[in-house]
C-alpha positions in Angstrom: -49.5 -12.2 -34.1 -48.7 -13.4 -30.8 -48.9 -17.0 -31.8 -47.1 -16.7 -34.7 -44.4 -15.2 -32.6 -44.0 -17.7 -30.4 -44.3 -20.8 -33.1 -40.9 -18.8 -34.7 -39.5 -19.3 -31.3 -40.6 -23.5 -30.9 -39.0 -23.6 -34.6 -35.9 -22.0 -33.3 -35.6 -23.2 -30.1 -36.2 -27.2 -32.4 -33.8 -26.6 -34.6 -30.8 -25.2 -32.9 -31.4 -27.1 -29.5 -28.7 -29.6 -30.2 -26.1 -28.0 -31.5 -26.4 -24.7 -28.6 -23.6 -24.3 -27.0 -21.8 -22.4 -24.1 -18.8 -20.9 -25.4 -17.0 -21.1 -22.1 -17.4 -25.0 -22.2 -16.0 -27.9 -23.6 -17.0 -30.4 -23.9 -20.3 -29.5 -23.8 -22.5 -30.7 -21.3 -24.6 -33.7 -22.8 -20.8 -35.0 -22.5 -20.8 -34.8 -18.5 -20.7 -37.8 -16.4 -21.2 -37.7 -12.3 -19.0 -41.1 -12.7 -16.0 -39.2 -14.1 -14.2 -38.5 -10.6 -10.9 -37.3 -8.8 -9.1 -40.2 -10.0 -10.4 -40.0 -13.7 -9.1 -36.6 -13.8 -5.5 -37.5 -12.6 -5.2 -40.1 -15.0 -6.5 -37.9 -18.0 -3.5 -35.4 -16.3 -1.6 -38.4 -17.1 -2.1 -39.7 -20.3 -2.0 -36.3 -21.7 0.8 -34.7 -20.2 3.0 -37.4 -18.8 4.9 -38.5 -22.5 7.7 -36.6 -23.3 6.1 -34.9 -26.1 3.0 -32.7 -26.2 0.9 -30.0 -28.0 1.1 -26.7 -25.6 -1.7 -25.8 -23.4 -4.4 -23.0 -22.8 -5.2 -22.2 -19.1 -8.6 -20.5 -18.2 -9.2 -18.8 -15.4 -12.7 -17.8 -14.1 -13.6 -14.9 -12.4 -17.1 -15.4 -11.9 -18.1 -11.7 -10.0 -19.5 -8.8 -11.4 -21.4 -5.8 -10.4 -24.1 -5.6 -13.4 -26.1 -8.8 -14.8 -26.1 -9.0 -18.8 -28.7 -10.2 -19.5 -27.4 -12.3 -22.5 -24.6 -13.8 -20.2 -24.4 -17.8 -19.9 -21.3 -18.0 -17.9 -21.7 -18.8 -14.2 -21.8 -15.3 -12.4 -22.3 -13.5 -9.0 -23.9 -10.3 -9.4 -22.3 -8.9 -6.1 -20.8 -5.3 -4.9 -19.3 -6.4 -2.0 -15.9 -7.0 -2.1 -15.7 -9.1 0.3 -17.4 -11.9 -1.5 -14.6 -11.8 -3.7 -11.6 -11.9 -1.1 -13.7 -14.9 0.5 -13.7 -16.7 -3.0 -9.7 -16.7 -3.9 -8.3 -19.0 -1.3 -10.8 -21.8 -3.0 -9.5 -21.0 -6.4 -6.1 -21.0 -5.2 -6.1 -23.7 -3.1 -7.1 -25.3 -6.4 -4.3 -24.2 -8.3 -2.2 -25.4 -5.1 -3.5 -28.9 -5.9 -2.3 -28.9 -9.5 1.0 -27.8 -8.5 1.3 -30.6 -6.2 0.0 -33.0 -8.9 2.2 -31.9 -11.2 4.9 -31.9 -9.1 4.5 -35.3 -7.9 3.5 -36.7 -11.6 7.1 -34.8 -13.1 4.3 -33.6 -15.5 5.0 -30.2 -17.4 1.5 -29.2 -18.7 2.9 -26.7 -21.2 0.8 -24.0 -20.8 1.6 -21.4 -23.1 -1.1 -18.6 -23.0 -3.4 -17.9 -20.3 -6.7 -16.3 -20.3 -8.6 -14.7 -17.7 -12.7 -14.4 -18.2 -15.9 -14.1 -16.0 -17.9 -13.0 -14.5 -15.2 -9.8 -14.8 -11.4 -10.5 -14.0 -11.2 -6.8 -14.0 -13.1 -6.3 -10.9 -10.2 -7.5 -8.8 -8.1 -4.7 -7.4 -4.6 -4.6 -7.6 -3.4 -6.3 -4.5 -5.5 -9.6 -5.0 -4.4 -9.6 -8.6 -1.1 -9.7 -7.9 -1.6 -12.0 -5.5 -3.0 -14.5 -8.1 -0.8 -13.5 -10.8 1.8 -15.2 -8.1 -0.4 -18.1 -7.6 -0.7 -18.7 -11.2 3.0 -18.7 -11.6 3.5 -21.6 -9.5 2.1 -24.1 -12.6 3.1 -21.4 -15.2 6.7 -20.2 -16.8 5.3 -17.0 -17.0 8.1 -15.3 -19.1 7.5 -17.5 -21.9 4.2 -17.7 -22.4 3.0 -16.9 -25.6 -0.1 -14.7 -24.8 -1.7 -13.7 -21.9 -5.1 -12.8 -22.5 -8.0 -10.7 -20.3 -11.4 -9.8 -20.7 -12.1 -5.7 -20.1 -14.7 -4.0 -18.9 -14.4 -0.9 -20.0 -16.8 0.4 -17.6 -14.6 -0.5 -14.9 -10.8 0.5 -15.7 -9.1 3.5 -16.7 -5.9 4.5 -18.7 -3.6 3.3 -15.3 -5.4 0.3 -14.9 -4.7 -0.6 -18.5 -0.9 0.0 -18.4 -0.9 -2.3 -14.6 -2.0 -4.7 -17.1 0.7 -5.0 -19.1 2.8 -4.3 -16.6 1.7 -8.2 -15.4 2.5 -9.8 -18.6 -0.9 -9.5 -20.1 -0.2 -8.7 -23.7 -4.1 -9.2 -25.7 -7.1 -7.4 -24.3 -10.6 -8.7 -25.3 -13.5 -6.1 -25.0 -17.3 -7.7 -24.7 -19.1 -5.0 -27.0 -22.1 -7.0 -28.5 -23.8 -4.2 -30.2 -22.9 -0.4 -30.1 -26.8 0.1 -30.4 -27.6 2.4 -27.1 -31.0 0.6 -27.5 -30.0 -2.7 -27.9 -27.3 -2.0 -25.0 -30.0 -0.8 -22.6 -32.5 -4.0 -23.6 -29.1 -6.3 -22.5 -28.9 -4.1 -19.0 -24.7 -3.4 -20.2 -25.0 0.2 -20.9 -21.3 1.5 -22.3 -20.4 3.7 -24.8 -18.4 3.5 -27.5 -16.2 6.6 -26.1 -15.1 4.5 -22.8 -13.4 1.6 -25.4 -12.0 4.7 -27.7 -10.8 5.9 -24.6 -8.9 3.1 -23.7 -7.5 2.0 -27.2 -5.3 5.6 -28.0 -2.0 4.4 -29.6 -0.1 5.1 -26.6 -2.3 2.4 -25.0 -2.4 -0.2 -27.5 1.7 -0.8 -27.7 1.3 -2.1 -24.4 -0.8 -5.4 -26.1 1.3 -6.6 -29.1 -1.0 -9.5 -29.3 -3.7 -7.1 -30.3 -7.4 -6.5 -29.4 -10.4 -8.6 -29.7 -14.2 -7.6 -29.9 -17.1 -10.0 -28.9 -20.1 -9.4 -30.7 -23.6 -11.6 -30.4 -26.4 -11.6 -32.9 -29.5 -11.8 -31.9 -29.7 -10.0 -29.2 -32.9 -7.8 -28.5 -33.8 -4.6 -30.4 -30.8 -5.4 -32.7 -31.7 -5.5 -36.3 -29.5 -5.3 -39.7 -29.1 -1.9 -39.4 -27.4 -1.9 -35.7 -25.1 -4.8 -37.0 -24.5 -3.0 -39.6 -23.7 0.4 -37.9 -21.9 -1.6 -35.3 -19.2 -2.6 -37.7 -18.9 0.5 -39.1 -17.7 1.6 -36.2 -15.4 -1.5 -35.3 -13.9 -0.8 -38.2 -12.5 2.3 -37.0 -11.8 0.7 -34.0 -9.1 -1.7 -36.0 -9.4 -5.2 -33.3 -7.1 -7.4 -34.5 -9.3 -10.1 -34.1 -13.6 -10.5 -33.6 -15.3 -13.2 -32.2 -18.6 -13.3 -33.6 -21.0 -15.0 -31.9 -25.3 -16.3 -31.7 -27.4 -15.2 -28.9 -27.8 -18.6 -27.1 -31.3 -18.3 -25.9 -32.7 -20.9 -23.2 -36.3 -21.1 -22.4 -37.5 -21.2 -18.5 
C-alpha cells in the first residue's frame, strides 16, 4: 500500500512539477537571473513607467512575521513572538520604499499605483503605532485618496471588532480571510486552528460597510485530511458567509 502511495505521489509530483507555482510570485522563479541587477531594475522602472501613458499599478507589500507556522504556507515567513524582530525589520522595508521615492522622484516617473495590498507572513500582526507609521511611508510613492482598493490579509485569530474598524479607518476598503478548509480536522493537520465563529464574528453587517470592496476567502485543495465531503461542507458554509470574491487554490506540495 505503501508503495502504491508513494508512486501516486512521483506521478503527481511528474506531472505538475512544471507548471507549480507560488502564488505570491511572478514571474516565477525558473524566470530568475543573478545577472538582472540594480541597474536592470531602474531601467525596467523606466521603460515602463517613464511614457506619458500607462496601465495602473498594484503594489505588494510583504509582511513576512507571524506567530503560528501553516504548514501549507509557501510565502517566505518568520515564525517569531517577539516584537521586537518586527520593529528591527521596518526601517529595511522602509528604507526601501525611501529608495523608490527617490527614484521616482528623480526619474519624474508616476508609477500609477492604484490599489495596494498588504500579505505575509500576517500584516495584521503589526500594532497600531508601526502601522501607521508605514501607512505614512507608503504614502510617500502613493496618492492614497485615490486609490482604487486597498486590500489586507486577516487573521482572524489575531484582531477583533476595533481592530477591524482601525482598518478602515486607514483606507483599507477589501479584507481577504485565509480559511482553507472549515474542516476542524483538516485545520488541526495544517497547525491554523480557527473557527468559523471568529470570521462570523468579524463579518456582522455593521462590520462589513466598512469594506465596500467586499471580502475574499482563500481556500486550497489538497490539503491533508480534506476529502469531498469537507470541500463540500466548507462551501456550504461560505455560502452563508456571502465573500464577494474566492480564490481557489492547489496545495503546492514540494518534496525535501
Amino acid at each position: 500500500m505503501e508503495k502504491i502511495q508513494t508512486q501516486k505521489f512521483e506521478y503527481l509530483i511528474n506531472k505538475y512539477a512544471d507548471s507549480s507555482f507560488m502564488y505570491t510570485e511572478y514571474p516565477h522563479k525558473s524566470f530568475w537571473s543573478k545577472e538582472f541587477g540594480t541597474e536592470n531594475l531602474k531601467e525596467a522602472f523606466i521603460n515602463a513607467y517613464g511614457g506619458k501613458q500607462h496601465g495602473s499599478s498594484l503594489l505588494y507589500v510583504h509582511i513576512p512575521f507571524c506567530q503560528k507556522q501553516c504548514y501549507y504556507c509557501t510565502c517566505h515567513t518568520i515564525i517569531t513572538k517577539n516584537y521586537h524582530h518586527i520593529t528591527n525589520y521596518l526601517p529595511t522595508l522602509f528604507r526601501e520604499i525611501e529608495l523608490y521615492h527617490e527614484f521616482f522622484e528623480k526619474n519624474t516617473i508616476n508609477p500609477h499605483i492604484k490599489e495596494i495590498h498588504l500579505g505575509g507572513g500576517s500584516p495584521t500582526i503589526l500594532r497600531e503605532k508601526e502601522f501607521d507609521m508605514l501607512i505614512d511611508k507608503i504614502g510617500s510613492i502613493v496618492d492614497m485618496k485615490n486609490l482604487s482598493e486597498f486590500s489586507i490579509e486577516i487573521d482572524p485569530r489575531e484582531v477583533d471588532k476595533d481592530k477591524m474598524k482601525y482598518y478602515s479607518s486607514k483606507g483599507i476598503n477589501r479584507i481577504s480571510f485565509g480559511v482553507q478548509d472549515f474542516d476542524i480536522g483538516v485545520q488541526k493537520a495544517i497547525n491554523r486552528v480557527q473557527p468559523i465563529s471568529l470570521i462570523e464574528e468579524l463579518l456582522t453587517p455593521d462590520i462589513r460597510k466598512y469594506f465596500p470592496k467586499g471580502v475574499n476567502f482563500d481556500i486550497i485543495c489538497g490539503l491533508p485530511n480534506q476529502t469531498p465531503y469537507t470541500i463540500k461542507e466548507t462551501f456550504k458554509r461560505i455560502v452563508k458567509l456571502l465573500p464577494e470574491r474566492i480564490c481557489f487554490n492547489y496545495l503546492h506540495y514540494v518534496p525535501p
